[in-house]
SEPAGU-39397 format. One line per field, with one value per residue (C-alpha): residue number from 1; residue in one letter; x, y, z. Coordinates in pm, whole numbers, m for minus. Layout:
N
seq	(NUM:...) $
type	(a:...) $
c1	(X:...) $
c2	(Y:...) $
c3	(Z:...) $
# end
This chain:
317
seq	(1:2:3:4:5:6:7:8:9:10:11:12:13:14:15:16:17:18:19:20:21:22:23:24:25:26:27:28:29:30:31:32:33:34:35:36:37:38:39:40:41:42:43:44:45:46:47:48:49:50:51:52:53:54:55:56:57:58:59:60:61:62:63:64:65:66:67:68:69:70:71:72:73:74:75:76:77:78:79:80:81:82:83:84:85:86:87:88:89:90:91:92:93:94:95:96:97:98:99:100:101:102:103:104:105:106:107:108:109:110:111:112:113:114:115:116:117:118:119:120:121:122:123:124:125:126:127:128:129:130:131:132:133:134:135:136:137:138:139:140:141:142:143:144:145:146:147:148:149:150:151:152:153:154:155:156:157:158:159:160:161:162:163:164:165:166:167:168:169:170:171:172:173:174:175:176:177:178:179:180:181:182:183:184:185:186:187:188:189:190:191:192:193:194:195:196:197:198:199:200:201:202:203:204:205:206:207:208:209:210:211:212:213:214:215:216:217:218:219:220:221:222:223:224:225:226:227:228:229:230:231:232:233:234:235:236:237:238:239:240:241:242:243:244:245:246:247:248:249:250:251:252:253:254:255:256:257:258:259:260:261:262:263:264:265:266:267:268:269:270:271:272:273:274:275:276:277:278:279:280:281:282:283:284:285:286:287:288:289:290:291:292:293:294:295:296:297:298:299:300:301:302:303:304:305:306:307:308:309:310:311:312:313:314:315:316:317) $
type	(x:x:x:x:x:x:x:x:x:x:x:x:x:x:x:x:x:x:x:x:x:x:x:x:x:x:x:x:x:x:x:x:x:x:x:x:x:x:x:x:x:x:x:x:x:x:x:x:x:x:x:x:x:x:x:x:x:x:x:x:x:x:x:x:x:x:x:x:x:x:x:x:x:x:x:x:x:x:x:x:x:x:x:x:x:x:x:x:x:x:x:x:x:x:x:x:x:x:x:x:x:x:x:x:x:x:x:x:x:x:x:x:x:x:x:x:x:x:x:x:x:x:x:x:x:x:x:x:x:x:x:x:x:x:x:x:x:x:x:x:x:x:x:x:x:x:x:x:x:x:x:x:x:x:x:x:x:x:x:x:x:x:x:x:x:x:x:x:x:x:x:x:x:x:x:x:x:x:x:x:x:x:x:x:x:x:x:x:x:x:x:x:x:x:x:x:x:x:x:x:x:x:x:x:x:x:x:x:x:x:x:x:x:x:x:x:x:x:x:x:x:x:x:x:x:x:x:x:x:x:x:x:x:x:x:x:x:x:x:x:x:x:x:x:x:x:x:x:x:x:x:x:x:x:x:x:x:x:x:x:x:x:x:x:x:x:x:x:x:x:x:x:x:x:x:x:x:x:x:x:x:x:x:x:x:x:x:x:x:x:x:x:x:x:x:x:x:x:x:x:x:x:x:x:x:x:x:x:x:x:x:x:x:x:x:x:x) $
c1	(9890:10253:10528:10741:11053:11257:11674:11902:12276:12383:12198:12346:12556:12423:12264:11889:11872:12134:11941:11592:11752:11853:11493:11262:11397:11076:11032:11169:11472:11307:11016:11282:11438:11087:10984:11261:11227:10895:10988:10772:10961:10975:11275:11149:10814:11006:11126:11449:11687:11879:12208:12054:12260:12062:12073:11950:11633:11492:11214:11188:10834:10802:10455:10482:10223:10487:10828:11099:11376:11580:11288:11099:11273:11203:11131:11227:11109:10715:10620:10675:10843:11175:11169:11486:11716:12007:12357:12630:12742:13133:13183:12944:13032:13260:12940:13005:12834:13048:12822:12955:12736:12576:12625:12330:12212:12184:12259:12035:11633:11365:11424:11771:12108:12030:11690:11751:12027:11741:11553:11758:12015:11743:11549:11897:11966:11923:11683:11830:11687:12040:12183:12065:12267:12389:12634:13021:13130:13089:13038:12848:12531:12766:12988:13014:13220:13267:13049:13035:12728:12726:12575:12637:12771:13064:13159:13052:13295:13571:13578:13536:13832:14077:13973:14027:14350:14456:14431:14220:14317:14094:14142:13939:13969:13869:13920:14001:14084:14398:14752:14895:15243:15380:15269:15165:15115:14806:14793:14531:14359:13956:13685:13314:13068:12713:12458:12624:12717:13073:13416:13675:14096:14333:14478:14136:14101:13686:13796:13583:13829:13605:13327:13440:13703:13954:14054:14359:14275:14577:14549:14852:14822:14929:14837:14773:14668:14647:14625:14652:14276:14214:14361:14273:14413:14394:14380:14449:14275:14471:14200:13769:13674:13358:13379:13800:13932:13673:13799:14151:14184:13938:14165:14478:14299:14205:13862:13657:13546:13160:13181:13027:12996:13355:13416:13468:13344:13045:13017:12697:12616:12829:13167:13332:13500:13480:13543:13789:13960:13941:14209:14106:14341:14195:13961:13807:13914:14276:14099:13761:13749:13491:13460:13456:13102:13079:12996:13334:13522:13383:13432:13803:13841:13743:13905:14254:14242:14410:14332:14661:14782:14479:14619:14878:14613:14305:14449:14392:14104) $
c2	(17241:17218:17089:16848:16808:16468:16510:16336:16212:16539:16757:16602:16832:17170:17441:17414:17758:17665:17333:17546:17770:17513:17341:17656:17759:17941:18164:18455:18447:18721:18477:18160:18449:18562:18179:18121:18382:18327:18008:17861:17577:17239:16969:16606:16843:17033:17489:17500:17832:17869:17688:17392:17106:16917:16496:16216:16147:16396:16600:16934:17085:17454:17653:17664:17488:17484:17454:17359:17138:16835:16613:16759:16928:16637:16896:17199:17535:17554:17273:17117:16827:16851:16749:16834:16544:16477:16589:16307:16178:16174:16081:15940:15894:15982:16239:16417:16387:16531:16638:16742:17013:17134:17457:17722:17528:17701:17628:17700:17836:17685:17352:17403:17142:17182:17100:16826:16709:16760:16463:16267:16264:16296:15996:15841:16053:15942:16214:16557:16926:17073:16893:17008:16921:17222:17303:17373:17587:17843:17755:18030:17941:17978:17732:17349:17074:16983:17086:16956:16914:16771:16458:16452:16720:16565:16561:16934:16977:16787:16962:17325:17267:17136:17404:17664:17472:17497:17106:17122:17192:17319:17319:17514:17484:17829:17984:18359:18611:18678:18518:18358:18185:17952:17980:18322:18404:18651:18783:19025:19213:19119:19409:19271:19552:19360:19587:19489:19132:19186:19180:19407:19373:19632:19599:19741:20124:20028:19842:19930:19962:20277:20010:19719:19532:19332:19008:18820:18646:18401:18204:17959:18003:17792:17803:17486:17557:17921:18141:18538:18580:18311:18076:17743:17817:17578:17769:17642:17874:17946:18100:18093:18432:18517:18580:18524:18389:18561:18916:18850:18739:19062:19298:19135:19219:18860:18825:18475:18475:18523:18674:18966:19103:19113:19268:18964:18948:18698:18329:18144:18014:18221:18142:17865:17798:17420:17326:17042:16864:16810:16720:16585:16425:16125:15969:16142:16028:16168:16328:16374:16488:16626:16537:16843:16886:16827:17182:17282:16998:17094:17472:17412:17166:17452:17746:17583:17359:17073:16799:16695:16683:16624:16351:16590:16857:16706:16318:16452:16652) $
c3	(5121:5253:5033:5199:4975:5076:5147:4873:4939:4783:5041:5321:5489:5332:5518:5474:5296:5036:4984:4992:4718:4510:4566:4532:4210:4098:4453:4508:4721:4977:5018:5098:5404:5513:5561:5738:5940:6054:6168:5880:5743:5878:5930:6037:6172:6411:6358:6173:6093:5788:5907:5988:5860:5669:5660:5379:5430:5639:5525:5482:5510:5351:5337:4962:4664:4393:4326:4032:4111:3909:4000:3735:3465:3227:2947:2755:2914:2935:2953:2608:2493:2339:2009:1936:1903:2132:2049:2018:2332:2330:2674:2998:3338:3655:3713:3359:3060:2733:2423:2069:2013:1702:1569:1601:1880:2233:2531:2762:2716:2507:2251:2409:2457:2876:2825:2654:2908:3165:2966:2932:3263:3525:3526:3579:3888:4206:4407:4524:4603:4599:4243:3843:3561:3414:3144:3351:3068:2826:2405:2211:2001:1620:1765:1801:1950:2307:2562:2907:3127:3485:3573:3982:4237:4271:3914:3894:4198:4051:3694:3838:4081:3774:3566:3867:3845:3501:3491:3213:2815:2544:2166:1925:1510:1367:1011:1036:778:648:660:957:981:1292:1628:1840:2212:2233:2603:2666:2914:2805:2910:2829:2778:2900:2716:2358:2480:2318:2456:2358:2426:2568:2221:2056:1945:2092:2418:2690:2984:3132:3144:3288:3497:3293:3301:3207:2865:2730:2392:2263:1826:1562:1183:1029:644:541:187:147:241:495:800:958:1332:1615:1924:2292:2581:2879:3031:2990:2893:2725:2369:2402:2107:1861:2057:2060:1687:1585:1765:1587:1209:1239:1309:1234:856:909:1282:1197:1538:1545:1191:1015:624:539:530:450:801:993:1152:1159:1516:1663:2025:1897:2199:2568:2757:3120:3417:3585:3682:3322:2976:2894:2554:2460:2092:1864:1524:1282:1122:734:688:874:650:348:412:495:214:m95:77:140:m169:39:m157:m207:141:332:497:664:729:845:929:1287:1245) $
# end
């Protein structure tokens, strides 16, 4: 039996094989081509080529029993119910939707933060083939804090173009080994070697530079509480690159305490780095911030021994 798959307010305007990509997420994108070519799919019953502009409401026929779209990605991966529970919400609306994620949690796959997200946002949604809430940035599975997810295309658009921009400020909180004073610059050029999933700097006697094109990575640095072994930092990313601050820091003989990827010593639970604050332009909240986890206070707490002037170290953490 045909599918006939019903245009949305965010399809309106696309070309009906961007809006049949988006739609047909489990076929093969040679299959989507091939029924277009054959003049096998259908707009308001009548042959339609790939740049057809596509309106709300009209309905797209396609010679296809099954498909996966936002309209029914209720639940994790497979099927199943989450039964995870879902992250605190710091922040809902203006088409975002701003989690503080838990650490060891992923992002995406299986009893995951998008599947979750999936649950939850798209009964809300209004119907689209083109539009799934998806995650608009990066934050490792070790790490917690802020995490942004799209509720709407035209919140997705908005928050891609500021960050394109550079309208858009992010603050970690990380402990790394040994001493730092002040405040740093760290400019690098980042290589990321897929196969190993790590990232290496210019700066590294390992960097990969035969491997893979570089990319401009820039991190602002300031120590906040600090001993001969260990560092609180707060770091503020110029720039999104995978695996950035826990490569720059590494090839600086400061890797995270417990990053072990990245040569850093052990730590019950592994590394301690927290996606602290957001800051956003309008129409979005000016800053979105992340409370630390207890695990993150209390780790700070014993290795600084800042008892006596917690209120001037962690008064704004």
């Amino acid at each position: 039996m045909p599918l006939n798959l019903i245009a949305g307010a965010d399809d309106s305007g696309r070309r009906l094989d961007r809006v049949l990509r988006k739609a047909l997420r489990q076929t093969p994108l040679s299959a989507i081509h091939r029924m277009l070519r054959q003049g096998l799919v259908l707009v308001d019953g009548s042959k339609a080529g790939p740049d057809r502009r596509i309106l709300a409401g009209e309905t797209i026929t396609a010679p296809i029993a099954e498909y996966e779209s936002a309209s029914n990605k209720r639940f994790a991966p497979g099927g199943e119910k989450n039964t995870l529970e879902m992250p605190e919400i710091l922040f809902e609306g203006s088409g975002l939707l701003i989690l503080n994620k838990p650490a060891g949690l992923s992002v995406h796959g299986r009893e995951s933060i998008d599947s979750m997200v999936q649950s939850y946002l798209v009964p809300k949604l209004h119907p689209s083939l083109s539009f799934r809430p998806g995650p608009l940035h990066r934050l490792d599975r070790p790490s917690s804090g802020v995490l942004v997810f799209s509720a709407s295309l035209d919140g997705a658009r908005r928050f891609s173009a500021m960050m394109r921009e550079g309208k858009i400020r992010k603050q970690y909180l990380a402990v790394v080994e040994g001493h730092l004073e002040d405040t740093e610059v760290w400019k690098d050029k980042l290589f990321r070697d897929a196969k190993i999933k790590k990232s290496f700097t210019g700066n590294s006697d390992e960097n990969n530079s035969g491997h893979a094109k570089e990319k401009a990575a820039l991190t602002r640095v300031k120590a906040l509480a600090g001993n001969k072994d260990y560092s609180l930092v707060l770091f503020e990313i110029e720039t999104g690159r995978t695996h950035q601050i826990r490569a720059q820091a590494a090839s600086r003989r400061h890797p995270l305490l417990g990053d072990k990827k990245y040569g850093g010593g052990p730590l019950s639970g592994g590394f301690l780095l927290h996606a602290w604050r957001l800051y956003l332009p309008p129409p979005f909240p000016p800053m979105v911030e992340a409370p630390l986890p207890e695990n993150f206070k209390n780790k700070i707490e014993k290795f600084f021994d800042i008892d006596s002037h917690s209120q001037q170290i962690l008064s704004g953490l």
